[in-house]
Backbone bond lengths (Angstrom), bond angles and torsions (degrees), N, CA, C in turn:
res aa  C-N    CA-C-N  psi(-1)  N-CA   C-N-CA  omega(-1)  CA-C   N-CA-C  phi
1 X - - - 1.446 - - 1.522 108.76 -
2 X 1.250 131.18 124.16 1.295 156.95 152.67 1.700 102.29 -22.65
3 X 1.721 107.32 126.46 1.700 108.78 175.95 1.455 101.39 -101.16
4 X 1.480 103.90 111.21 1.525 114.04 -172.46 1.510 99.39 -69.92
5 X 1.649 123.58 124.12 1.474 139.71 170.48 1.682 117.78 -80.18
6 X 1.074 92.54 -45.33 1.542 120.27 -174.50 1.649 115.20 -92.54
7 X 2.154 116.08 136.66 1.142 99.74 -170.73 1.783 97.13 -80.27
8 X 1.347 116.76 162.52 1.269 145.16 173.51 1.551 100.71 -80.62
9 X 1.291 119.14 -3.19 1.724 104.76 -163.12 1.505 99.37 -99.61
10 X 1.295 98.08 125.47 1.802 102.50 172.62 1.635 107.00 -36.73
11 X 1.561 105.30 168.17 1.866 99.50 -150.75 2.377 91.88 -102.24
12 X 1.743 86.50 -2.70 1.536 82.06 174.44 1.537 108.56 -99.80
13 X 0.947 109.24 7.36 1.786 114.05 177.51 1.439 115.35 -111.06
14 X 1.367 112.57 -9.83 1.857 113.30 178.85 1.416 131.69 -56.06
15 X 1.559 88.89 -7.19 1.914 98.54 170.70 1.379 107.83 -96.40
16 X 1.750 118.19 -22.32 1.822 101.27 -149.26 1.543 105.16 -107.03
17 X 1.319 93.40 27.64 1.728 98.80 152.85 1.769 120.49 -60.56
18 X 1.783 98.56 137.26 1.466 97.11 -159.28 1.596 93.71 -117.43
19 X 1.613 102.85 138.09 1.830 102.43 163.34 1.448 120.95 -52.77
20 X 1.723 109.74 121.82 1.122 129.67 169.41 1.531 115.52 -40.02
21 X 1.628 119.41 92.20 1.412 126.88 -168.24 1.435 120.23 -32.93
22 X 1.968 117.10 -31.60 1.143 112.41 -177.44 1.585 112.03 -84.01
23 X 1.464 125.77 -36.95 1.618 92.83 159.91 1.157 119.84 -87.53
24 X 1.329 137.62 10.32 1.627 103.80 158.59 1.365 119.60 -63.20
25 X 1.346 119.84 -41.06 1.533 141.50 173.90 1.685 97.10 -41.02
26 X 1.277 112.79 -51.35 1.396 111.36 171.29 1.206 123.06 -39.18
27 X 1.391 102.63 -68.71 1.626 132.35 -161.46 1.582 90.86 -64.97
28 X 1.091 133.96 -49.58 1.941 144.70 -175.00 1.566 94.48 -66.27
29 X 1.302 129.84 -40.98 1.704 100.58 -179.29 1.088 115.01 -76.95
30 X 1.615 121.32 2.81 1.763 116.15 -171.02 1.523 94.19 -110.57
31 X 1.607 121.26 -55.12 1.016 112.09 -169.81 1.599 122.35 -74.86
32 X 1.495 108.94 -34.96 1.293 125.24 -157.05 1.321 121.72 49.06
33 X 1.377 113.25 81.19 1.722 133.44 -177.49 1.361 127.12 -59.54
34 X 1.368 128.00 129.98 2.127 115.33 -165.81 1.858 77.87 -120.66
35 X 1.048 130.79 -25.55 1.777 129.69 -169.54 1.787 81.42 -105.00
36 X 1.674 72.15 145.57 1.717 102.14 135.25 1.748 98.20 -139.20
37 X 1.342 95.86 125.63 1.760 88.29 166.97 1.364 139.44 -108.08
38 X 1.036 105.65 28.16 1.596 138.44 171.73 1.706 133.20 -153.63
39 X 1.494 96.52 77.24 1.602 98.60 -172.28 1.466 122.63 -150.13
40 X 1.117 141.17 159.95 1.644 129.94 -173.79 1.695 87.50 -106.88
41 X 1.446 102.29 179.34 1.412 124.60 -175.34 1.642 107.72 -77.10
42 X 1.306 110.41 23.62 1.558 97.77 -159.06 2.094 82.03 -130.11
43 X 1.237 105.33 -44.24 1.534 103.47 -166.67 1.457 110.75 -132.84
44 X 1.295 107.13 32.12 1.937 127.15 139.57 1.208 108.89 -36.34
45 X 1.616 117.59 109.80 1.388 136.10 142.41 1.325 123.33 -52.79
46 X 1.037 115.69 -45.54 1.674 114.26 -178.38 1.578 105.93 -108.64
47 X 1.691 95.89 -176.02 1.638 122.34 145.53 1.491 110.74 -23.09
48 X 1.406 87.96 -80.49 1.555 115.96 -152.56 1.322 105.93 -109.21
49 X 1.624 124.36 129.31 1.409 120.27 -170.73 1.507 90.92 -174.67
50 X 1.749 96.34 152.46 1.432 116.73 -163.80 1.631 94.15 -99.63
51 X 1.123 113.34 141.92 1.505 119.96 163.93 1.479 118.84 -101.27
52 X 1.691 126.18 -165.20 0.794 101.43 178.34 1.961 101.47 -104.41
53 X 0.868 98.53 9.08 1.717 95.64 170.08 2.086 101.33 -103.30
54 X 1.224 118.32 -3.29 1.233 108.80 167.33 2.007 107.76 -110.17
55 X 0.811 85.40 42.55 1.710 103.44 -164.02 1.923 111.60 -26.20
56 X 1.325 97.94 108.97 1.132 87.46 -175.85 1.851 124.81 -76.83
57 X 1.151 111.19 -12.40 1.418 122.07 163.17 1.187 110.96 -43.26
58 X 1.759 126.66 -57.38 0.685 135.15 170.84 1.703 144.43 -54.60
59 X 1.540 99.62 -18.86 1.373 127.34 175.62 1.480 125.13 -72.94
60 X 1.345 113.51 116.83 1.606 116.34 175.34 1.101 121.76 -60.63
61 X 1.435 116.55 1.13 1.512 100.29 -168.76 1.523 81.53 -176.88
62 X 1.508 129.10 126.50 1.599 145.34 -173.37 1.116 96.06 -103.54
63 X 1.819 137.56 -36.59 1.474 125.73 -164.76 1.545 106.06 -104.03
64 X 1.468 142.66 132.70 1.302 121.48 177.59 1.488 114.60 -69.77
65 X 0.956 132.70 150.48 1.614 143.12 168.00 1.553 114.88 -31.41
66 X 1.179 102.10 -31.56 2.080 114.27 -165.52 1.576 107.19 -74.95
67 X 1.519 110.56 -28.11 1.597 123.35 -169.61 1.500 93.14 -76.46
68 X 1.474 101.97 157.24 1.528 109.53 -174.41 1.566 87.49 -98.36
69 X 1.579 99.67 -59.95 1.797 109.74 -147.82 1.988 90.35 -112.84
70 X 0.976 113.56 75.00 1.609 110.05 -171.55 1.561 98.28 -72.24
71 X 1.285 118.56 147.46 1.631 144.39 171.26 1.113 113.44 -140.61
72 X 1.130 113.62 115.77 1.844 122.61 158.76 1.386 132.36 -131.87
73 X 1.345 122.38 177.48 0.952 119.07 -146.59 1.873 111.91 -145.78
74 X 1.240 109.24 100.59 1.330 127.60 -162.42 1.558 104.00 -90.31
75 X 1.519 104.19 124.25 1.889 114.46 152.96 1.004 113.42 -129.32
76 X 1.369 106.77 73.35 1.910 115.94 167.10 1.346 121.26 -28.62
77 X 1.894 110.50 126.26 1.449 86.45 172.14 1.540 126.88 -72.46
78 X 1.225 139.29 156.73 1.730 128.74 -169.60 1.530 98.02 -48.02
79 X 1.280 122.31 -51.33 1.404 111.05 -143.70 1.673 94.55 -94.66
80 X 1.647 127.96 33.27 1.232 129.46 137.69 1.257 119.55 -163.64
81 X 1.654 97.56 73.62 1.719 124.71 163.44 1.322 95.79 -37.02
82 X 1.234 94.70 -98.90 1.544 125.12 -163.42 1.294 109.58 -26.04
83 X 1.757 124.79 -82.04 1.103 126.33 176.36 1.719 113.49 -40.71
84 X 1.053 133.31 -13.85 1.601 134.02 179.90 1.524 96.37 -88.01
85 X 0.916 131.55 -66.06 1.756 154.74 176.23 1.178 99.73 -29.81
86 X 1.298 116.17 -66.65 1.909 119.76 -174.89 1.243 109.51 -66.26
87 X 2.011 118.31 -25.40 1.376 98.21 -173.82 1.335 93.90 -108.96
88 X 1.256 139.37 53.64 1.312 133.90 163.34 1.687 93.77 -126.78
89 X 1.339 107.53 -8.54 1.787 107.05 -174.88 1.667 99.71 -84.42
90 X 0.915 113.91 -75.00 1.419 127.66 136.97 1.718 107.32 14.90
91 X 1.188 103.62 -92.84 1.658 109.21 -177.42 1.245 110.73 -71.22
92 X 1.477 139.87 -15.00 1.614 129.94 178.93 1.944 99.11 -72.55
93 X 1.581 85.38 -38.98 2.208 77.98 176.68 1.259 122.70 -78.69
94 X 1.281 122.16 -22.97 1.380 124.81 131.77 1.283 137.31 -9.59
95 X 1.444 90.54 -96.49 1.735 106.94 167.45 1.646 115.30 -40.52
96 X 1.613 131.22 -22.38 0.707 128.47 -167.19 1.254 111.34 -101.11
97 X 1.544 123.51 -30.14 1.914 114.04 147.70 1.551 116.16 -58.50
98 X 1.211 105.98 -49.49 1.442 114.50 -153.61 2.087 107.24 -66.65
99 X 1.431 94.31 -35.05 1.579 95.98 179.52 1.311 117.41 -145.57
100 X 1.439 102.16 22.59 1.685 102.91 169.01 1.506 131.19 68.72
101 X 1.531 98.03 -11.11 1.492 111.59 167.62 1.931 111.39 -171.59
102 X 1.512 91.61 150.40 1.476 68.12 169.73 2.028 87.96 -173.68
103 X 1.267 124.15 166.07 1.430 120.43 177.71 1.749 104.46 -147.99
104 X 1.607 108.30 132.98 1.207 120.20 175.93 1.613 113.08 -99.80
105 X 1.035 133.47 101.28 1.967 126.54 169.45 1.105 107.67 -73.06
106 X 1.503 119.31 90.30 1.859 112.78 171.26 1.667 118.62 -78.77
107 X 1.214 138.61 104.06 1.393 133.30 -171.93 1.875 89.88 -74.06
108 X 1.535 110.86 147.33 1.254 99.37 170.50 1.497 102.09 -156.99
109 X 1.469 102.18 -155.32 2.076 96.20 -179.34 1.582 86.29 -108.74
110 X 1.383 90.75 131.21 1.701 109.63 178.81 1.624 113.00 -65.96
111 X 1.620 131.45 -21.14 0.924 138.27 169.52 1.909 100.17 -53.95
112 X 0.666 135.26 -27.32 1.637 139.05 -164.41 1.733 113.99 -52.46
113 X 1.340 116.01 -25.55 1.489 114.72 -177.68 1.827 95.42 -71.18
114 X 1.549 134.76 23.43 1.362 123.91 164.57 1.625 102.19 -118.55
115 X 1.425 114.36 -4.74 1.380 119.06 -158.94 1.820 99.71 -100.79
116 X 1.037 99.04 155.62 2.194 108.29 177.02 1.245 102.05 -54.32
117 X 1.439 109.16 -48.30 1.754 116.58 -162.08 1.216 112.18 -59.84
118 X 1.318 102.96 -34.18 1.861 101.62 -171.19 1.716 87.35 -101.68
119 X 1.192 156.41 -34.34 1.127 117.66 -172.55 1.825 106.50 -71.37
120 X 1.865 118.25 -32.34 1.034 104.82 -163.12 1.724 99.19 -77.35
121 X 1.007 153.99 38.87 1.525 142.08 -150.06 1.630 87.77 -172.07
122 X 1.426 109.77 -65.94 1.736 94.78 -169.62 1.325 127.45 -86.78
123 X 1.443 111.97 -3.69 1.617 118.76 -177.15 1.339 106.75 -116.65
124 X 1.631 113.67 165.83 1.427 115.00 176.05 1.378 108.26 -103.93
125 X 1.229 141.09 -172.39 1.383 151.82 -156.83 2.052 103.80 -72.36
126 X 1.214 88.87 -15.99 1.879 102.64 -174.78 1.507 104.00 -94.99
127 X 1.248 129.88 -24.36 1.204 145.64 -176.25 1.541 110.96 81.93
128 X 1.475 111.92 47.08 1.713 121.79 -168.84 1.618 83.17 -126.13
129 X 1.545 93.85 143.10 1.904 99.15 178.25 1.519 111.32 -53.65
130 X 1.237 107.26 161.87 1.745 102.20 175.52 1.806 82.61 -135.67
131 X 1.392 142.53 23.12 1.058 125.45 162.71 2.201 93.73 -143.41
132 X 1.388 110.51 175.17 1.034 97.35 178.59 1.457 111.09 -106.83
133 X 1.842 121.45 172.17 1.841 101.81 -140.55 1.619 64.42 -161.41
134 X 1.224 99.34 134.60 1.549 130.77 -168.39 1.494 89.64 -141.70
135 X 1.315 95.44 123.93 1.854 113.18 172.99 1.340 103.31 -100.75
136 X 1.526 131.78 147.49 1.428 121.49 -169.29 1.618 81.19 -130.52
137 X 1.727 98.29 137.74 1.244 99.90 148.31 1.654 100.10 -153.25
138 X 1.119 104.04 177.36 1.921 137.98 -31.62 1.169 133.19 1.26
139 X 1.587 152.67 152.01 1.309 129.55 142.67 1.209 111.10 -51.37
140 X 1.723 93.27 129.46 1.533 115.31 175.90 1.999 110.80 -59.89
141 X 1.225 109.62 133.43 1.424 112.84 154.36 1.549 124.62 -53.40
142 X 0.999 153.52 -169.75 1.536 163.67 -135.16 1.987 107.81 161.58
143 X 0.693 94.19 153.99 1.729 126.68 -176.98 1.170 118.93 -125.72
144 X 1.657 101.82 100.41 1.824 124.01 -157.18 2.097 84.61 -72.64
145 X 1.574 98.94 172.02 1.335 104.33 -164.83 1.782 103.66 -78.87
146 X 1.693 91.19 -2.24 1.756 79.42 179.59 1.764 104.16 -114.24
147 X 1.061 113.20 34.05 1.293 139.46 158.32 2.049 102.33 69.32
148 X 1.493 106.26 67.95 0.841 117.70 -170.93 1.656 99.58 -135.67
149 X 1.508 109.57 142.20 1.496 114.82 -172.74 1.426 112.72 -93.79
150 X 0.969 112.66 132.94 1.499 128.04 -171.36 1.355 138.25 -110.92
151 X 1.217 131.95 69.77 1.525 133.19 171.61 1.569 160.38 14.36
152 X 2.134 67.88 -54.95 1.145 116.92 -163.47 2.060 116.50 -81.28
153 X 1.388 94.73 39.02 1.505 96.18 -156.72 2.226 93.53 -90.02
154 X 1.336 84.88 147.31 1.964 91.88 -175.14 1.579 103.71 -105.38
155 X 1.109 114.79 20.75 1.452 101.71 -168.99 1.913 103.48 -162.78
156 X 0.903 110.73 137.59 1.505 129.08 -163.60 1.540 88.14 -74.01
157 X 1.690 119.72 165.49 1.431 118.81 -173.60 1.563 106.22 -132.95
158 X 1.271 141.00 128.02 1.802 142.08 154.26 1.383 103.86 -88.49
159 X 1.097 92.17 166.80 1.710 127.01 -179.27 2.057 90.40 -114.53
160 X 1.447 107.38 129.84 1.610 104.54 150.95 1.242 110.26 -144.22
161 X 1.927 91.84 117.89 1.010 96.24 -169.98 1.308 122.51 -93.14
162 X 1.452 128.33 117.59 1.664 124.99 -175.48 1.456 101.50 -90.38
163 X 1.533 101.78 114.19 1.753 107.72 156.57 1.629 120.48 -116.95
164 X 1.134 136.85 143.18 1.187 142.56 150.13 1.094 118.48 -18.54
165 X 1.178 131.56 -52.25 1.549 129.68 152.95 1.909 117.16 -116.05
166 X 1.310 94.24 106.81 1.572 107.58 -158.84 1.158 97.14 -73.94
167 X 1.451 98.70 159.00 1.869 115.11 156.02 1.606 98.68 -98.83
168 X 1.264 101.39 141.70 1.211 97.69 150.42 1.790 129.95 -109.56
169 X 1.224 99.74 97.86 1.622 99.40 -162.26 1.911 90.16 -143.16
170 X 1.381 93.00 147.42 1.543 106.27 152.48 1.150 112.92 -148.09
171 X 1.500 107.54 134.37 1.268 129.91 167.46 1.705 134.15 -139.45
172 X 1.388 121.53 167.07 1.626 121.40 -167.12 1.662 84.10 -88.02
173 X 1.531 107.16 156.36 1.716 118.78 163.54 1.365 76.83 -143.01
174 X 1.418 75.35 155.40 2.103 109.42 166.34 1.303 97.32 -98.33
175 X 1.062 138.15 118.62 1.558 130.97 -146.77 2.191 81.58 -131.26
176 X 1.619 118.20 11.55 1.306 80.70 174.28 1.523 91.38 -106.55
177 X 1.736 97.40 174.90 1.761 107.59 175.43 1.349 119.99 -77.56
């Protein structure tokens, strides 16, 4: 059998990959999530979640004012890591005048410590994390756009986690149940 290099996913569907329901469920009994900041009306994790016509890039402010201790929970689409990354960096220092605490869970492609996005977003000027970075294995599954689970993933997955007052730690989890 042939080692597929290349994704198979049509090139208008490469964003609407959906988090695998059983770890978010994970990730929600530890963190307990009020955001999703990347989601359509169809496969919203939370309450409260940015679409792409409520664009959260675009948004001055990701946490509402009313939350004490806001937490959310980011699945960038691939083809805008970066720009998601900077504006979730962005809003964790934020969140941290504005309400004294606050935590972002970015799921992302674990390959990224070779990529700009993750050095400019997950490292500090020394090239030492400035948030903490949980490697998950197994490779995580994905959620095709017609809400079908998928296997077929080419790339290993992290957790970065942005808090107001960071750890600086990285480590592997077995992230299945």
């Amino acid at each position: 059998m042939p080692v597929v290099t290349e994704s198979l996913t049509p090139k208008e569907l490469k964003d609407e990959w959906r988090t695998l329901p059983a770890l978010y469920e994970r990730l929600d009994r530890e963190f307990h999530f009020d955001y999703d900041f990347a989601a359509t009306e169809e496969n919203a994790l939370c309450k409260n979640f940015f679409t792409k016509e409520n664009n959260a890039l675009e948004a001055t402010a990701w946490f509402n004012d009313h939350m004490s201790q806001p937490i959310g929970f980011l699945n960038p689409p691939f083809s805008q890591t970066h720009e998601f990354l900077s504006k979730a960096n962005e809003q964790i220092e934020l969140a941290s005048v504005t309400h004294g605490y606050g935590l972002i869970c970015c799921l992302v492609r674990a390959d990224a410590p070779e990529t700009k996005w993750f050095r400019e977003n997950a490292l500090d000027e020394y090239g030492r994390p400035k948030h903490e970075l949980r490697y998950l294995y197994p490779r995580v599954p994905y959620v095709n756009h017609e809400g079908e689970i998928k296997n077929m993933n080419q790339f290993p997955s992290m957790l970065i986690i942005m808090r107001t007052n960071p750890w600086l730690n990285v480590h592997w989890v077995n992230w299945k149940l």
